[in-house]
Structures are given as C-alpha cells and as structure tokens.
ROSE-640633 format. One record per residue (C-alpha): residue number from 1; residue in three letters; z, x, y. Coordinates in steps of 0.001 Angstrom, whole numbers. Each point is the difference from the previous one (the first is absolute). Example, Ala and Ser with C-alpha at 12.3 -4.5 7.8 and 13.67 -1.06 7.14 Angstrom:
<pts>
<k: 1 | r: ALA | up: 7800 | east: 12300 | north: -4500>
<k: 2 | r: SER | up: -660 | east: 1370 | north: 3440>
</pts>
This chain:
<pts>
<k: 1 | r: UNK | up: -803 | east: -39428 | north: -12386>
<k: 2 | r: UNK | up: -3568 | east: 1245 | north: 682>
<k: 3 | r: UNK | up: 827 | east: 588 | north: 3786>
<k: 4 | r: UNK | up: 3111 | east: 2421 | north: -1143>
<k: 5 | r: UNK | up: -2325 | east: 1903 | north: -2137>
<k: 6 | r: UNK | up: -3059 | east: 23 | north: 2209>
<k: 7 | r: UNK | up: 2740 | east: 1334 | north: 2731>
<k: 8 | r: UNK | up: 1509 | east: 2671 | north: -2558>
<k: 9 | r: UNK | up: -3672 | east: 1470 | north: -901>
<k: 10 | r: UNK | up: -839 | east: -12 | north: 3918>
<k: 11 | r: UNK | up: 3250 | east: 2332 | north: 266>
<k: 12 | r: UNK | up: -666 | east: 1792 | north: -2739>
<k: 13 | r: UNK | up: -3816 | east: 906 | north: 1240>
<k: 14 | r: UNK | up: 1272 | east: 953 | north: 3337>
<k: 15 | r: UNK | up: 2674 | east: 2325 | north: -1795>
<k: 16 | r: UNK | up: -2045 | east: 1523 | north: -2433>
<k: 17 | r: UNK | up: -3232 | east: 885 | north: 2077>
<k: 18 | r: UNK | up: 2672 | east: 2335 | north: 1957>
<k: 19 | r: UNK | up: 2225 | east: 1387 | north: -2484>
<k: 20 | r: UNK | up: 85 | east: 3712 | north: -426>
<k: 21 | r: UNK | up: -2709 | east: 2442 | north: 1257>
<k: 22 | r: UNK | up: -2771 | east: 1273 | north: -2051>
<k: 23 | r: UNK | up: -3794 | east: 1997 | north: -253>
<k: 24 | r: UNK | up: -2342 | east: -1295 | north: -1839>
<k: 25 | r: UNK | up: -1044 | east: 2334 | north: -3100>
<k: 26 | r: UNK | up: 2884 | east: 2786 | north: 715>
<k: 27 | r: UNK | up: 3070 | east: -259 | north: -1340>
<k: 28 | r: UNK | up: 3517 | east: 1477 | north: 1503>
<k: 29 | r: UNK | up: 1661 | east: 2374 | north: -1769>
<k: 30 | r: UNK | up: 3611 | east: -996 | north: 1266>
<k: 31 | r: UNK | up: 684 | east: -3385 | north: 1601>
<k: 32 | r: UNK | up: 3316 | east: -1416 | north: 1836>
<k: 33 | r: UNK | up: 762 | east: -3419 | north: 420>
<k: 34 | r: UNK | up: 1066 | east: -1717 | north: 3067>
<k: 35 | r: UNK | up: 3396 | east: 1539 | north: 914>
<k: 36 | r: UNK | up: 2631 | east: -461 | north: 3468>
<k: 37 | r: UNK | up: 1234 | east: 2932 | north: 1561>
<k: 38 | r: UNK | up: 2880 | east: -631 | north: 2500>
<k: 39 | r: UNK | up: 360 | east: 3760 | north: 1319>
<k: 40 | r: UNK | up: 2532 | east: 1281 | north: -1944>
<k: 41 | r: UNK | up: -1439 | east: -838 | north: -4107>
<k: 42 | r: UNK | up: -2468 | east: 1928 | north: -1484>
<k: 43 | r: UNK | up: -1521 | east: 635 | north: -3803>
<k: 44 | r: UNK | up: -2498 | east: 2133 | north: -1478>
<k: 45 | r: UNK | up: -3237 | east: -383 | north: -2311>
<k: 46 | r: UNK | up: 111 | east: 2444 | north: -2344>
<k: 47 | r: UNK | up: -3706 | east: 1525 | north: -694>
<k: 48 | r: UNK | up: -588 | east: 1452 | north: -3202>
<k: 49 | r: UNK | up: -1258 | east: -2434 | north: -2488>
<k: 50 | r: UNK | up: -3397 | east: -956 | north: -410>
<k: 51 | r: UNK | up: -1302 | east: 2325 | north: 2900>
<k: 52 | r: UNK | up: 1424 | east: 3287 | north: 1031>
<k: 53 | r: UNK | up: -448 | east: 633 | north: 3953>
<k: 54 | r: UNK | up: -888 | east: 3347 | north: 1533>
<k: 55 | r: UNK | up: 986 | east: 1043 | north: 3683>
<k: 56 | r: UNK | up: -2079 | east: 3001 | north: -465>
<k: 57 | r: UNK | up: -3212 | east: 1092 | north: 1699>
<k: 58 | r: UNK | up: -2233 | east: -2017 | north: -2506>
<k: 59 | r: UNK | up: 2264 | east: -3196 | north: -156>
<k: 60 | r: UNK | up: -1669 | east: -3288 | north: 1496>
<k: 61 | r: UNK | up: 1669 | east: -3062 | north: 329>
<k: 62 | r: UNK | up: 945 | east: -2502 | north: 1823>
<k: 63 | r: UNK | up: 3204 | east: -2406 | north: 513>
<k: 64 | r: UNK | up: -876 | east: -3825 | north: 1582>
<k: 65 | r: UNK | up: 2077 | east: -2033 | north: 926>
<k: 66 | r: UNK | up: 1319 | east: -2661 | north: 2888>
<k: 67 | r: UNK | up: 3129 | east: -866 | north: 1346>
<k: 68 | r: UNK | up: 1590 | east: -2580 | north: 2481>
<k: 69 | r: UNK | up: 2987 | east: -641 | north: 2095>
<k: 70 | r: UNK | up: -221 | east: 3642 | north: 761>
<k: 71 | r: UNK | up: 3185 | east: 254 | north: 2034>
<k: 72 | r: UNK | up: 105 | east: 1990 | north: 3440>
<k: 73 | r: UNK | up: 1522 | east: 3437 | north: 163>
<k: 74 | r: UNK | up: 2104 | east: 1401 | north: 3298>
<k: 75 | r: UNK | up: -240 | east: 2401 | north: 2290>
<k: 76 | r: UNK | up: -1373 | east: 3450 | north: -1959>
<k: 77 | r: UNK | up: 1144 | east: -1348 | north: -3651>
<k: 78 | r: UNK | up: -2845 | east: -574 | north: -2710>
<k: 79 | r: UNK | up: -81 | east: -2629 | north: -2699>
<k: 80 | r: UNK | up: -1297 | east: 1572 | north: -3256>
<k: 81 | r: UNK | up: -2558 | east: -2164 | north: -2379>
<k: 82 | r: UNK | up: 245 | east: 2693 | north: -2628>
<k: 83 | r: UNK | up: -223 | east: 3592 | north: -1474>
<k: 84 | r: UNK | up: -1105 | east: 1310 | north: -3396>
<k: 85 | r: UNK | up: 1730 | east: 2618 | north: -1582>
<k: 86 | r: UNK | up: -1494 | east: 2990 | north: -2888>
<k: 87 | r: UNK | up: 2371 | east: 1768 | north: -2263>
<k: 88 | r: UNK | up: 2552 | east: 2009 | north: 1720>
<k: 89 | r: UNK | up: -1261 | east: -580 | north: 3018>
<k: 90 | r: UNK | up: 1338 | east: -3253 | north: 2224>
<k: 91 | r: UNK | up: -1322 | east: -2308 | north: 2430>
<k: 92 | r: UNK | up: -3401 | east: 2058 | north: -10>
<k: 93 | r: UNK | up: -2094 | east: -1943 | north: 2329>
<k: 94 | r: UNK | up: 225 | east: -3872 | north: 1043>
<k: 95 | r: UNK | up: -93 | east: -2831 | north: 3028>
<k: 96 | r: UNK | up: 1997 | east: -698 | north: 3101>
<k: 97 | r: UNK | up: -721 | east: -2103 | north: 2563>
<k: 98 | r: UNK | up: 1675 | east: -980 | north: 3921>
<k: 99 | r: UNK | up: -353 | east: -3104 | north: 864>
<k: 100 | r: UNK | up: 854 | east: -961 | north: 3806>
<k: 101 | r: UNK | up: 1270 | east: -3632 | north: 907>
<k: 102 | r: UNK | up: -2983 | east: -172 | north: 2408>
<k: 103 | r: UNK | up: -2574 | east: 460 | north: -2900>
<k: 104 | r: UNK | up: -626 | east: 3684 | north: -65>
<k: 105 | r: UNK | up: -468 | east: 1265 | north: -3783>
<k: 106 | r: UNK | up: 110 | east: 3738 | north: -1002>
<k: 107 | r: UNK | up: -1067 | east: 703 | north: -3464>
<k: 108 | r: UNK | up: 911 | east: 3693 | north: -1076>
<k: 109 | r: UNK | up: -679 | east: 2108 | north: -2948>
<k: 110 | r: UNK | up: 1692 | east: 2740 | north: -1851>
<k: 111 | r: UNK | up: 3464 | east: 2249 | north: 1509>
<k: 112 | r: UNK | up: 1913 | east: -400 | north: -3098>
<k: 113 | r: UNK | up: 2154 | east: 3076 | north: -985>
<k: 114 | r: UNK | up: -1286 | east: 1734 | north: -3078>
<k: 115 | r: UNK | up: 147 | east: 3271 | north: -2290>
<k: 116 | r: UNK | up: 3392 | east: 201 | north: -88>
<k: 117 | r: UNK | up: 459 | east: -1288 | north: 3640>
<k: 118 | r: UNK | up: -1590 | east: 2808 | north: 1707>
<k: 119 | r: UNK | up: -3715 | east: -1208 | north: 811>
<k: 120 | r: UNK | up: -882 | east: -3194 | north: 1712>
<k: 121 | r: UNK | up: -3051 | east: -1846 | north: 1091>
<k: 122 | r: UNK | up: -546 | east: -714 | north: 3437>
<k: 123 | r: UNK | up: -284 | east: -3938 | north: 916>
<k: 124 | r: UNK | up: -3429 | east: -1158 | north: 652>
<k: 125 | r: UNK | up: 25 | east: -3356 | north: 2119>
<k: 126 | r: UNK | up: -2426 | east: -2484 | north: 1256>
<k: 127 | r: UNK | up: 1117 | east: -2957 | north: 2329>
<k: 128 | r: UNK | up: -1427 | east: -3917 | north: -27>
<k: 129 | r: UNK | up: 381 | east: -1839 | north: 3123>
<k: 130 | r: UNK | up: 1246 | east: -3469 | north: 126>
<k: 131 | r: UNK | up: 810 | east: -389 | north: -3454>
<k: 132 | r: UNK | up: 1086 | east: -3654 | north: -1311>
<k: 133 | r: UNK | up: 2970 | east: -245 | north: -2830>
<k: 134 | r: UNK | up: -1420 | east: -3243 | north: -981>
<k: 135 | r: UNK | up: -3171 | east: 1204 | north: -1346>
<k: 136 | r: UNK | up: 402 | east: 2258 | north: -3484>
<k: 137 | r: UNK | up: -1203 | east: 3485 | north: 275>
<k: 138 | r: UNK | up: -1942 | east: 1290 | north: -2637>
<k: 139 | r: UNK | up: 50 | east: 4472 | north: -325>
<k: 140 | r: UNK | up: -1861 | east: 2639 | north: -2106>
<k: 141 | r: UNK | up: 1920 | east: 2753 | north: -894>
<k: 142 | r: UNK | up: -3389 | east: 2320 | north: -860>
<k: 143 | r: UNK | up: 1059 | east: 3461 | north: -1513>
<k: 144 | r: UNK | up: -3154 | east: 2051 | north: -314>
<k: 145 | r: UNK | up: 307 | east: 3141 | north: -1000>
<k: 146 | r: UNK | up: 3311 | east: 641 | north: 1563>
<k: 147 | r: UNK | up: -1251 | east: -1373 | north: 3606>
<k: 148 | r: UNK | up: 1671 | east: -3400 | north: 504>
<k: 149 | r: UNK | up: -1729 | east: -2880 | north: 2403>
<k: 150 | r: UNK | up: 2039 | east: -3534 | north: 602>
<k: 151 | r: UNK | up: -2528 | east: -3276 | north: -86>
<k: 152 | r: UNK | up: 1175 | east: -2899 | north: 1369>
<k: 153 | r: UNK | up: -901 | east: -3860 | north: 385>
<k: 154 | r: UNK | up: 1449 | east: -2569 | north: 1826>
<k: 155 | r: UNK | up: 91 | east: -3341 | north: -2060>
<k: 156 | r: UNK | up: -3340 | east: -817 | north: -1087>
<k: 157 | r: UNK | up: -2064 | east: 1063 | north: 3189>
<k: 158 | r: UNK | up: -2456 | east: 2612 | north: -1513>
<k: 159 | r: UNK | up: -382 | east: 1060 | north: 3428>
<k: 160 | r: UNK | up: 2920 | east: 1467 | north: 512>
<k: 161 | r: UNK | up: -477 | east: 2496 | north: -3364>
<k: 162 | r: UNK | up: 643 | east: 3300 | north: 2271>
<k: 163 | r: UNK | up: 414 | east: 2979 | north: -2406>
<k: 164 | r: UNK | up: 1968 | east: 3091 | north: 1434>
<k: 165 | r: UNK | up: -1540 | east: 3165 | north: -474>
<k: 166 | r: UNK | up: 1510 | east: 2195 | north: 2031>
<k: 167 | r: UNK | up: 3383 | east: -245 | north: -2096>
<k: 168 | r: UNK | up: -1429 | east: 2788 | north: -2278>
<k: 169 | r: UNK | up: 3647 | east: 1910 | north: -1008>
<k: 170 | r: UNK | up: -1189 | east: 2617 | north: -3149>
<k: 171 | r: UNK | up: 2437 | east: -1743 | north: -2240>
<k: 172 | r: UNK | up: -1224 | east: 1926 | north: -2752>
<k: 173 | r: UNK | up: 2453 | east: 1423 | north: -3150>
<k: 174 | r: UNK | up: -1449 | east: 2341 | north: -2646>
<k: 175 | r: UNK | up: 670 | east: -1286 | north: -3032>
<k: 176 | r: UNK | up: 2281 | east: -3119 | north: 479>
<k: 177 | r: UNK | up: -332 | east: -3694 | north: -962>
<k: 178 | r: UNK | up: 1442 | east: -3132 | north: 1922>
<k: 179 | r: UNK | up: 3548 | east: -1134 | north: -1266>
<k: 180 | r: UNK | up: 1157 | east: -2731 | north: 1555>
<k: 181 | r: UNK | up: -1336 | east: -2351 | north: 2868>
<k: 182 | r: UNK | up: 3560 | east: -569 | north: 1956>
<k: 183 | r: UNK | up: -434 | east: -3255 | north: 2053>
<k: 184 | r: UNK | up: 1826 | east: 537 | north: 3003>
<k: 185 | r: UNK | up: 1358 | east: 2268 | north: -1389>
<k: 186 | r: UNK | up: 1532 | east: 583 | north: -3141>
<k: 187 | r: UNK | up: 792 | east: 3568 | north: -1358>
<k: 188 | r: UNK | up: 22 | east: 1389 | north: -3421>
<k: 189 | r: UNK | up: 3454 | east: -187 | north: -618>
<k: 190 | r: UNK | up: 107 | east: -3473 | north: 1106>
<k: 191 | r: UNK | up: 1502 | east: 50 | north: 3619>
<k: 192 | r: UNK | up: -1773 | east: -1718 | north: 3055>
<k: 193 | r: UNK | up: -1263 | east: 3627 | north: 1909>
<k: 194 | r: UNK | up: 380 | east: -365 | north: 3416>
<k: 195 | r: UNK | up: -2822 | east: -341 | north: 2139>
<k: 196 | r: UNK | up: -563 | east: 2320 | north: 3278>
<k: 197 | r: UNK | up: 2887 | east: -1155 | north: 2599>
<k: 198 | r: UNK | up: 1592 | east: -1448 | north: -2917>
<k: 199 | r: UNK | up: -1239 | east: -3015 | north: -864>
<k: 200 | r: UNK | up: -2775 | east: -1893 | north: -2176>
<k: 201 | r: UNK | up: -2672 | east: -2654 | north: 189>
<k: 202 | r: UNK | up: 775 | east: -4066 | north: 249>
<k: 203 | r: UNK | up: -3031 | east: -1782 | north: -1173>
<k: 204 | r: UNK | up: -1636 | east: -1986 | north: -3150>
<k: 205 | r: UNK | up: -2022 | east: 1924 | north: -2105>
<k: 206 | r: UNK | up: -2640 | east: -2696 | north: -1218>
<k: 207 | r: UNK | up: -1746 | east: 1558 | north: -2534>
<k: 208 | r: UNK | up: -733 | east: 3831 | north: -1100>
<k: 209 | r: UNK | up: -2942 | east: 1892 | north: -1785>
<k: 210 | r: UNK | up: -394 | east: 3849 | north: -588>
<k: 211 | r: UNK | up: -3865 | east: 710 | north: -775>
<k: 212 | r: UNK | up: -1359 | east: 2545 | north: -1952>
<k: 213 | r: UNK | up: -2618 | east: 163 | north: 2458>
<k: 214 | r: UNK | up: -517 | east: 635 | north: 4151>
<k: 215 | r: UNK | up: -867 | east: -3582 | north: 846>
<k: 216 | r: UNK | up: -3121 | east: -703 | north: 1885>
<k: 217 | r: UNK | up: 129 | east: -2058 | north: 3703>
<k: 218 | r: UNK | up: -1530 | east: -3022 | north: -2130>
<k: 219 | r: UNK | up: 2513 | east: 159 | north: -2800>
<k: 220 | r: UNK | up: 2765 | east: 258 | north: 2642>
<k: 221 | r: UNK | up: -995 | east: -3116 | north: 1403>
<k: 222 | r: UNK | up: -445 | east: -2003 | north: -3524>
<k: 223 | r: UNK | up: 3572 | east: 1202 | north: -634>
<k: 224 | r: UNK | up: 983 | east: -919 | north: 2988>
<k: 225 | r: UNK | up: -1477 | east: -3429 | north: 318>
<k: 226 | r: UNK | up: 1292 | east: -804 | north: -3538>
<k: 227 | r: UNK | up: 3294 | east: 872 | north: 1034>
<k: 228 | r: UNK | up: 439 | east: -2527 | north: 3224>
<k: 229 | r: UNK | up: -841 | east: -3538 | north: -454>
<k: 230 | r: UNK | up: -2709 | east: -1210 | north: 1722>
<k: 231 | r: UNK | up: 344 | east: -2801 | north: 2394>
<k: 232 | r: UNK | up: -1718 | east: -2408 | north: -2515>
<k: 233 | r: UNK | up: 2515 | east: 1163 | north: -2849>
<k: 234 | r: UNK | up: 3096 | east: -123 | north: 2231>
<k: 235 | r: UNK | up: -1326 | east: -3812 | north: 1017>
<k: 236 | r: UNK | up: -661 | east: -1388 | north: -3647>
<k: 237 | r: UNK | up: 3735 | east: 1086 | north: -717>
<k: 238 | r: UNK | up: 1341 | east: -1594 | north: 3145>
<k: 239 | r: UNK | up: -1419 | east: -3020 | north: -1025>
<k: 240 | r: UNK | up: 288 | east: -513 | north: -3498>
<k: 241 | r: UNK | up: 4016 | east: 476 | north: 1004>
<k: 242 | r: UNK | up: -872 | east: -2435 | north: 2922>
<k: 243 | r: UNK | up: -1053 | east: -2995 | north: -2896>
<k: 244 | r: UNK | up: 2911 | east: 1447 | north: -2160>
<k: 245 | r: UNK | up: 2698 | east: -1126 | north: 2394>
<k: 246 | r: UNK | up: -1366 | east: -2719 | north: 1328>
<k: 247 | r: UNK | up: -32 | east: -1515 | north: -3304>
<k: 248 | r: UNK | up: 3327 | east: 764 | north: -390>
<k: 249 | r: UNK | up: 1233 | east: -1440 | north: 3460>
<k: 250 | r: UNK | up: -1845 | east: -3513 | north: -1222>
<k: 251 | r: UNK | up: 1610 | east: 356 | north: -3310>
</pts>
C-alpha cells in the first residue's frame, strides 16, 4: 500500500511541477487551456470581461503561449495559429506559420483582410532552420503600440529565446478594442475562416496567456520554462508510473 502511494505522489510531483505556464507576480488577463487542433476546428476566446484590449497606438500587450505537434504545411499553403478580431472589423491581425518536412519553419505576421475587406497587412516572416516537432515551441505575440514582434523558444533552452524585431507591421486601429482571439481560426459568426491557400493550422495548443503587459526577455523565459517540463519533472513522473505498474504486474 505505501509503495502505490509513494508511486502516485512521485507522478503527481512530476505532473504538477509542469502543468500550465505562468510569471511570477503578473497575472494574465485571458488564459486558454490545453486544446487539439486537427486543421480544420477552430474556437474563439471572447475578450471583454475583466480587461478590455486595445489594438490602438497606446495598447501594450502581449499573448504567450506554446504549442506542439505543429503539423507541416505544403508547398506555398500556411497553417494559421490564430487571429483576433475588433468590432466590425474581422480577422484584424494574427499568426501563420510554413513548416517544411525537412525542418524549415516560417513564422509570419499580419495579411488579414480588414475594413470592410479593402485594406490588408502585408505578411512579415522570419525563418528557423532545422526545427524539431518533438520539442514544444514557446511564442510571444508582443503588440506595442501597434508594431507587432513574434518571440519564440524552443522547449526549455533559454538559448534559443530569439525575439523578431523586424516583423514591425503598424497594426494600429483608432479607437477599437480586441473581440475575440480565433484559434486557428474561428470567425465571429462562428465558421472556421479559411486560412491563406485555404487551409488552417494542425497542432496542440498547450497552454495560452494574453498579458496586460510587453513581457520582458526574462519573463519570457520564466513563462516559458514553467510551461515545458524539465527533464527532472518529466523523470519523477516516468517513474512514479514505473513503481505504479510494476506493482500491479506482481499483484
């Protein structure tokens, strides 16, 4: 009996020093759980309620969050992580992303359709070479001011924290507030929006936070690192269920 429980609280250490993502003394104002997107599903946060979010030119904020099993895209077609959306306008700004089967990863910003479908933002990309679908990715979505930047962090090497600047796209709308936050990507009136070349992203969104804030490098990584398990975690989980089935098997 006191090997199944010392093999249960093992499990349960492992799970719970990697559960979620976090910053210590700053709150999120919005936060998603841990959701599967297959390509073709989508849903929206609505953003309202406690916080209202500007995309003006004095909004700051930023949305954190990592993902796995990103899936790879083909030829010219981009996945889509997800756009936000502000009153009567639609699919304002967001993420895309190429992924190549040899490892190649675009990230791009903005060229959503808005005002009535007769302005657009140009897409702003950045490649990573060699990229590895079995480590989660970790990105800061930084709107400051109506420039955007992408962060991003692969598993929980701090040294690979490599902030974009150059994707700098003027997002800025006089007097409108944030809607909705369409994960890849749902529209207001509840349809899946297609994606440029018609399709959206596969991948597991593994936790989500929209700050009130633009996060510093350091408090990228702390939300970064508290979002992938470390190796120790991971290991104390592995074997706590290790004890718990071979008690069973004797049993």
């Amino acid at each position: 009996m006191k090997t199944k429980y010392l093999a249960l609280l093992i499990a349960a250490m492992g799970s719970s020093l990697s559960f979620g993502a976090s910053i210590d003394g700053l709150d999120a104002a919005y936060s998603k759980d841990s959701t599967v997107y297959d390509g073709t599903s989508g849903d929206a946060l609505t953003v309202s309620s406690p916080t209202t979010i500007g995309v003006n030119n004095t909004a700051h904020w930023t949305m954190a969050f990592t993902i796995s099993g990103l899936g790879s895209t083909s030829e010219s077609n981009v996945g889509l992580l997800f756009t936000y959306n502000s009153g009567s306008y639609k699919n304002l700004e967001g993420l895309g992303f190429q992924l190549s089967e040899s490892g190649d990863l675009t990230l791009c910003a903005g060229g959503f359709a808005y005002n009535g479908g007769t302005n657009s933002s140009p897409w702003k990309a950045q490649t990573f070479s060699d990229y590895s679908t079995s480590k989660p990715l970790t990105l800061f979505y930084t709107f400051n001011a109506g420039n955007v930047s992408i962060s991003a962090m692969l598993g929980n090497d701090t040294s690979t924290l490599t902030t974009l600047t150059t994707l700098s796209s003027g997002a800025s709308f006089s007097n409108q507030n944030m809607t909705q936050i369409n994960f890849s990507a749902k529209d207001a009136s509840g349809n899946t929006w297609s994606a440029p070349n018609g399709i959206t992203g596969e991948y597991t969104l593994n936790n989500f936070d929209l700050y009130t804030a633009v996060l510093t490098e350091d408090q990228m990584r702390e939300y970064a690192l508290s979002a992938v398990p470390e190796p120790a975690a991971a290991s104390l989980g592995l074997l706590g269920l290790g004890i718990f089935l071979m008690r069973r098997r004797r049993a």
